[in-house]
C-alpha positions as CSV (number, residue, x, y, z in Angstrom):
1,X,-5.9,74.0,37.9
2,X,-6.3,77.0,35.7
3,X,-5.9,77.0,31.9
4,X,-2.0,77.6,31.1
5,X,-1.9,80.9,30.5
6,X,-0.8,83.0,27.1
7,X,3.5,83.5,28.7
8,X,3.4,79.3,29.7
9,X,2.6,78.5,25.9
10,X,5.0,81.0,25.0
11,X,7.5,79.6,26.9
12,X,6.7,76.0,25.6
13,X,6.9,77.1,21.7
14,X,9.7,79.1,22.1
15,X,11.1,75.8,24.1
16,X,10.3,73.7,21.2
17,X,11.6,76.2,18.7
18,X,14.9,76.1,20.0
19,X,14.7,72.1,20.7
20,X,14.2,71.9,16.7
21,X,16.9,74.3,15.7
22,X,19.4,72.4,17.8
23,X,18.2,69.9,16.2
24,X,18.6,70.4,12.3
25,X,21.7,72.3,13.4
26,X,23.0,68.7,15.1
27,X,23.1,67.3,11.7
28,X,23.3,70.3,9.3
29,X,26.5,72.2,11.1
30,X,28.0,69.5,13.2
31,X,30.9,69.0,15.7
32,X,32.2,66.0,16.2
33,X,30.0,65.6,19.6
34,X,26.8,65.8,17.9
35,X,27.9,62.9,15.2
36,X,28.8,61.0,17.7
37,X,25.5,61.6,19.4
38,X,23.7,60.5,16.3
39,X,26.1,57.2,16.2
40,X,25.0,55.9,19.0
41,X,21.0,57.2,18.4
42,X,21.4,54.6,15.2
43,X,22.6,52.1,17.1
44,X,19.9,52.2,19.6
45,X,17.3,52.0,16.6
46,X,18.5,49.2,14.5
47,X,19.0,47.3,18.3
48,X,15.2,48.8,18.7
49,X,13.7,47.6,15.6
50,X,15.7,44.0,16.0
51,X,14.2,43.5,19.2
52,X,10.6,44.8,17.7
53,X,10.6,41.6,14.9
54,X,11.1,39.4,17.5
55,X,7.8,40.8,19.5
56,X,6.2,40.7,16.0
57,X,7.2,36.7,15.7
58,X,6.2,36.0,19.3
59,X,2.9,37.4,19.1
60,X,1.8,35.8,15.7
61,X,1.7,39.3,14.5
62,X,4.1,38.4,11.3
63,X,1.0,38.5,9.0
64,X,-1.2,41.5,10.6
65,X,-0.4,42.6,7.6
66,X,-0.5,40.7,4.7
67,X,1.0,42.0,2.0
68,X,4.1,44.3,0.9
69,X,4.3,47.4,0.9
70,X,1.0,48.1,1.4
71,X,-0.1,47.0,4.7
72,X,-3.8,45.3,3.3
73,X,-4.0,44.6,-0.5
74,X,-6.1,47.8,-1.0
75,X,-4.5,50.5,1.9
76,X,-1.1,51.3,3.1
77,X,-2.6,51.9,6.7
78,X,-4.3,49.4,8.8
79,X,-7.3,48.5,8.0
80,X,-10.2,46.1,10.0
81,X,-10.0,42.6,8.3
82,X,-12.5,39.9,9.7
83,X,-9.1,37.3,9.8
84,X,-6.9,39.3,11.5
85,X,-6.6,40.4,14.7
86,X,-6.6,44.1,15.1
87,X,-3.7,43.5,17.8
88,X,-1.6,41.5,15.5
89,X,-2.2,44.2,12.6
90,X,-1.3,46.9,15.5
91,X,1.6,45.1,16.2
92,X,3.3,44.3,12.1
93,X,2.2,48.0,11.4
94,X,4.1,49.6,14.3
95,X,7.1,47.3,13.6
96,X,6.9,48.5,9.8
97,X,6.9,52.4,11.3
98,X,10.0,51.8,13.4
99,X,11.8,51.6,10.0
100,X,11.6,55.4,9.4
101,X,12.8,56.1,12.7
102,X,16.1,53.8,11.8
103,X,16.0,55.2,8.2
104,X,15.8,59.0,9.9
105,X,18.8,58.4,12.1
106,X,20.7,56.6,9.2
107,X,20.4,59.9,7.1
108,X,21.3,62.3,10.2
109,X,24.2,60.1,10.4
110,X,24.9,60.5,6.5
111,X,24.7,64.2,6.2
112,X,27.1,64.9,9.7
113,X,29.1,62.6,7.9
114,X,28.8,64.6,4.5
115,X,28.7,68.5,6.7
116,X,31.5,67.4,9.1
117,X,34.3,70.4,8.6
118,X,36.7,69.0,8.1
119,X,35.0,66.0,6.0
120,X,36.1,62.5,7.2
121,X,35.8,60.1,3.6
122,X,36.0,57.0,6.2
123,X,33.2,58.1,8.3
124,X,31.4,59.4,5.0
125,X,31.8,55.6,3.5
126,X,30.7,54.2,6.8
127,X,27.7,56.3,7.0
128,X,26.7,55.6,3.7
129,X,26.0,51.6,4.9
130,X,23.3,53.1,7.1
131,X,20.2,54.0,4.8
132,X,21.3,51.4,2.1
133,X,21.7,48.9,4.8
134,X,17.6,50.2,5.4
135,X,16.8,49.9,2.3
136,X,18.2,46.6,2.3
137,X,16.0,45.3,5.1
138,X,12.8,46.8,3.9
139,X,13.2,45.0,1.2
140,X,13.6,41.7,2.5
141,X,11.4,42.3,4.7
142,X,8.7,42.4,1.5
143,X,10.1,39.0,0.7
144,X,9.6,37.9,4.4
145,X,6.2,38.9,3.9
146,X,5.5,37.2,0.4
147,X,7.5,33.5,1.9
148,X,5.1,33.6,4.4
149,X,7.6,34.3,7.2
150,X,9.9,31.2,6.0
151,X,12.1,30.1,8.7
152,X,15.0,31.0,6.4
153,X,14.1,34.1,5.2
154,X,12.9,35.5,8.7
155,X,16.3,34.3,9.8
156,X,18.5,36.4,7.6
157,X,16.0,39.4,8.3
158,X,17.5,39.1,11.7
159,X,20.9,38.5,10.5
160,X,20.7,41.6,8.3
161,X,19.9,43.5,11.5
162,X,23.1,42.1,13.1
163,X,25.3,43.5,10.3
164,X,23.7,46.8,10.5
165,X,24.2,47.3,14.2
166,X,27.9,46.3,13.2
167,X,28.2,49.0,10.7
168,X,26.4,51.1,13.2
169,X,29.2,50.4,15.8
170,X,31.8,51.1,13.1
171,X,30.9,54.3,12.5
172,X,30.4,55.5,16.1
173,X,33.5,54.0,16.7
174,X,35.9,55.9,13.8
175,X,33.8,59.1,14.9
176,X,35.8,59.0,17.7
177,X,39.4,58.7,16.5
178,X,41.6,59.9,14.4
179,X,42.4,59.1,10.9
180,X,45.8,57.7,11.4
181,X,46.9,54.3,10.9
182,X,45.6,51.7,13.1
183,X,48.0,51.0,16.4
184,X,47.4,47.7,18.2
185,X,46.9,48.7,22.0
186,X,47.7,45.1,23.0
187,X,49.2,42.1,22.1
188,X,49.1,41.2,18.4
189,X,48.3,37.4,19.7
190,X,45.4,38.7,21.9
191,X,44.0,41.6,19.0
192,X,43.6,37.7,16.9
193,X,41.9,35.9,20.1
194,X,39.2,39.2,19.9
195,X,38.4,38.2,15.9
196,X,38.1,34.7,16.9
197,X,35.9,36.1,19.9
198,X,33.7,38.2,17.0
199,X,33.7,35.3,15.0
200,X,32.2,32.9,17.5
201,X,29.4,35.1,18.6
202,X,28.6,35.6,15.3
203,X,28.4,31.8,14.8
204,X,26.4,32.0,18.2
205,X,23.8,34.5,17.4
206,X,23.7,32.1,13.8
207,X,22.6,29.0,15.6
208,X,20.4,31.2,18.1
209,X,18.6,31.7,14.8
210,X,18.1,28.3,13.9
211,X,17.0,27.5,17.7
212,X,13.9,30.0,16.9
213,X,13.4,28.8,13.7
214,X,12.8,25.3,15.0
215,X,11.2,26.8,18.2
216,X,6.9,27.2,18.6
217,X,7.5,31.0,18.2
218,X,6.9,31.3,14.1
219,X,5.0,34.6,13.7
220,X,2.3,32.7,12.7
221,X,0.1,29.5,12.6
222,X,0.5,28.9,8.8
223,X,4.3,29.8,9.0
224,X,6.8,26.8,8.1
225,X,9.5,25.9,10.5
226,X,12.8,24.4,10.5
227,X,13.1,20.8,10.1
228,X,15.3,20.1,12.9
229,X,15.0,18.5,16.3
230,X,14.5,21.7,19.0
231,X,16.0,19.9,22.1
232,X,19.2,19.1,19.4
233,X,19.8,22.7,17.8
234,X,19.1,24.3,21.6
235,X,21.8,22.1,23.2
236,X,24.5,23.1,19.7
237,X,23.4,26.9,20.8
238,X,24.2,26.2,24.2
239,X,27.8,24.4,23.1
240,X,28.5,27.4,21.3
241,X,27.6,29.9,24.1
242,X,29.9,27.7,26.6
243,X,32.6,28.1,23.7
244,X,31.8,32.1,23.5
245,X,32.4,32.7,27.5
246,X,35.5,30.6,27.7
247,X,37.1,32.5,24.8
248,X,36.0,35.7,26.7
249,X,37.8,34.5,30.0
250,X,40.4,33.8,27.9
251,X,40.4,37.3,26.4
252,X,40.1,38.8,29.7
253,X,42.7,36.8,31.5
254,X,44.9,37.5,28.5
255,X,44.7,41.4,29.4
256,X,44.8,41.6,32.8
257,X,48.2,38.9,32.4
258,X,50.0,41.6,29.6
259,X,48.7,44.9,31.5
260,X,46.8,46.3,28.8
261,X,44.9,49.0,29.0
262,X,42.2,49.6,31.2
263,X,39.8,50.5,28.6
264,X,40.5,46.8,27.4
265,X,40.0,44.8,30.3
266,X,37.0,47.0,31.4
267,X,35.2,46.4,28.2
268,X,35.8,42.6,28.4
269,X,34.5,42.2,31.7
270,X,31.3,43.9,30.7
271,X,31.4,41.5,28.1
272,X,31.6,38.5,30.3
273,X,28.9,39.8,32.3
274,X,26.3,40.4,29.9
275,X,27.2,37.0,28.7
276,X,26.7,35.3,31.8
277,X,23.2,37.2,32.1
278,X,21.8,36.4,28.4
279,X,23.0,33.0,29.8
280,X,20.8,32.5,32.4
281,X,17.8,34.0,30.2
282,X,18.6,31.1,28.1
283,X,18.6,28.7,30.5
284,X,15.2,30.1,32.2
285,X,13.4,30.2,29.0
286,X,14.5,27.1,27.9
287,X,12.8,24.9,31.2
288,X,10.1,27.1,30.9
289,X,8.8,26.0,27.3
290,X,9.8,29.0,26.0
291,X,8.1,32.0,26.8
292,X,7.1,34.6,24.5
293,X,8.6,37.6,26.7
294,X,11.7,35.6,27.4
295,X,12.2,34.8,24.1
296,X,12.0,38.7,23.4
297,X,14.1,39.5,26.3
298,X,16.4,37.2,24.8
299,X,16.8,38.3,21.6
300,X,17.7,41.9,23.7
301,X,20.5,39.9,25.1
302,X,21.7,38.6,21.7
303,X,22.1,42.3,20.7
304,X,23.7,43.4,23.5
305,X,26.1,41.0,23.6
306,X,26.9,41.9,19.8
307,X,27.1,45.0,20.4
308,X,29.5,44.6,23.7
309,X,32.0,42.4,21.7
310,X,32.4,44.9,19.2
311,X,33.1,47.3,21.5
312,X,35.9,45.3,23.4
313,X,37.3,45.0,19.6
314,X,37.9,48.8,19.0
315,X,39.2,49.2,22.3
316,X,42.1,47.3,21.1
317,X,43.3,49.8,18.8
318,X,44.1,53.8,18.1
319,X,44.1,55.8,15.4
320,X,45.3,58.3,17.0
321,X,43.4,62.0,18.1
322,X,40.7,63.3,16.3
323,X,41.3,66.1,13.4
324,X,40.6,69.7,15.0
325,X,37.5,71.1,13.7
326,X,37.0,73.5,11.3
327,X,34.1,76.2,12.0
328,X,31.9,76.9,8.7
329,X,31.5,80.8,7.3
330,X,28.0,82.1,9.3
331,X,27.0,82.3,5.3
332,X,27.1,78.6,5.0
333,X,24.9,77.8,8.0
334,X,20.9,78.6,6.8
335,X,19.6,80.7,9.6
């Protein structure tokens, strides 16, 4: 095969040319389809860089680098070290760099928030959670670092991940309704059972952390641990997951019983099923002593089902259509 001649290479610029004006122009002069777009690009990178500090803790990578910010006491890049493995360092670094790819699609959501025609405040407010929400988490992250990756403070770095993918979820979800006042699609009782439902994941995820915390997976060898009996905080986590699915099948009998919507009931049964499968990771990983890529896999699992929860408690309520767009002057839109 032939060197690509001078038209190909045309082509391909011109390609990317236009890839990067729709780009800017997602953000910059955006419908409600491309803010939406961006919503759910944010909440796939805060799930991302959740799951990415668990790899970190299950390859002893939470020290590859050392210090905070910098990434060596002397460099902000990676640099050789005779203690560390250039793996671990690899691993911390890349982890570290996954937070301007979060922060990035934090502040695309902010300005289609701020550029929307005609401006939302709600979805302006929302999107404002994003990049401080980042800023935030790098932060304790720093403190992570400086503890020593103590079991507490590693477990509210997690936690703090959790409420941004919640805020995430919040704003993809009023960017796709109205501004109207909030109308219960179902049963007031059954709207309460789906807090109590948010609730006790939350409390589930919560003791998930303190299984890990207590667990051989500390990020590194000099890194402190929990205090608590493993076998005892694993078999709390797993009362609390039993107590999670039964509220779900109560949720979804509850919807199919009152004939709510189908958006509803579909929503909870996706629910129940990614329970049942972050179940059985738990269950594998547990009589297998833990292994590193389960304990990963399952942390994916913990996010999802977040995530799914959340979603079955916005299906339970309209605000109504979405305000008809407005289209910006041509002088307000840089060429």
């Amino acid at each position: 095969m032939g060197p690509p001649t001078m038209s190909a290479v045309t082509r391909i610029v011109d390609r990317v040319r236009d890839l990067a004006h729709a780009l800017f122009h997602s953000f910059w002069t955006p419908t409600p389809a491309t803010l939406r777009r961006w919503a759910v690009a944010a909440i796939v990178a805060n799930a991302g860089i959740t799951v990415t500090g668990v790899v970190v803790r299950v390859t002893e990578s939470g020290l590859g680098c050392p210090t905070w910010p910098r990434c060596t006491p002397d460099s902000f890049l990676p640099v050789a070290h005779p203690e560390i493995s250039p793996i671990n360092t690899a691993i911390e670094f890349g982890n570290r760099l996954m937070t301007f790819l979060v922060l990035a699609a934090g502040a695309a959501c902010l300005l289609a928030a701020l550029r929307l025609a005609p401006r939302r405040p709600a979805l302006v407010r929302l999107a404002w959670l994003q990049p401080l929400g980042v800023a935030a988490q790098a932060l304790w992250g720093g403190l992570v670092v400086r503890s020593a990756l103590n079991p507490v403070t590693v477990g509210m770095h997690f936690l703090i991940s959790i409420g941004l993918i919640a805020a995430c979820y919040a704003f993809y979800a009023r960017s796709r309704e109205g501004d109207g006042p909030p109308v219960r699609m179902v049963h007031r009782d059954i709207r309460v059972l789906a807090f109590v439902l948010v609730a006790a994941v939350f409390v589930l995820v919560v003791a998930g952390v303190v299984v890990t915390g207590s667990g051989p997976h500390s990020g590194d060898e000099a890194a402190s641990r929990f205090g608590f009996d493993l076998e005892m905080v694993a078999r709390l986590h797993a009362d609390a997951a039993y107590a999670v699915v039964g509220l779900t099948f109560a949720l979804l009998f509850a919807l199919h019983v009152t004939d709510a919507p189908g958006r509803a009931r579909r929503a909870a049964l996706v629910l129940l099923g990614v329970e049942l499968a972050q179940g059985v990771i738990g269950y594998v990983q547990y009589f297998t002593a833990v292994p590193a890529a389960l304990v990963a896999l399952h942390a994916l699992g913990a996010t999802l089902v977040w995530i799914a929860t959340l979603r079955v408690l916005y299906m339970m309520r309209s605000r109504g259509p979405l305000p008809a767009p407005v289209t910006r002057p041509l002088d307000a839109v840089p060429a």
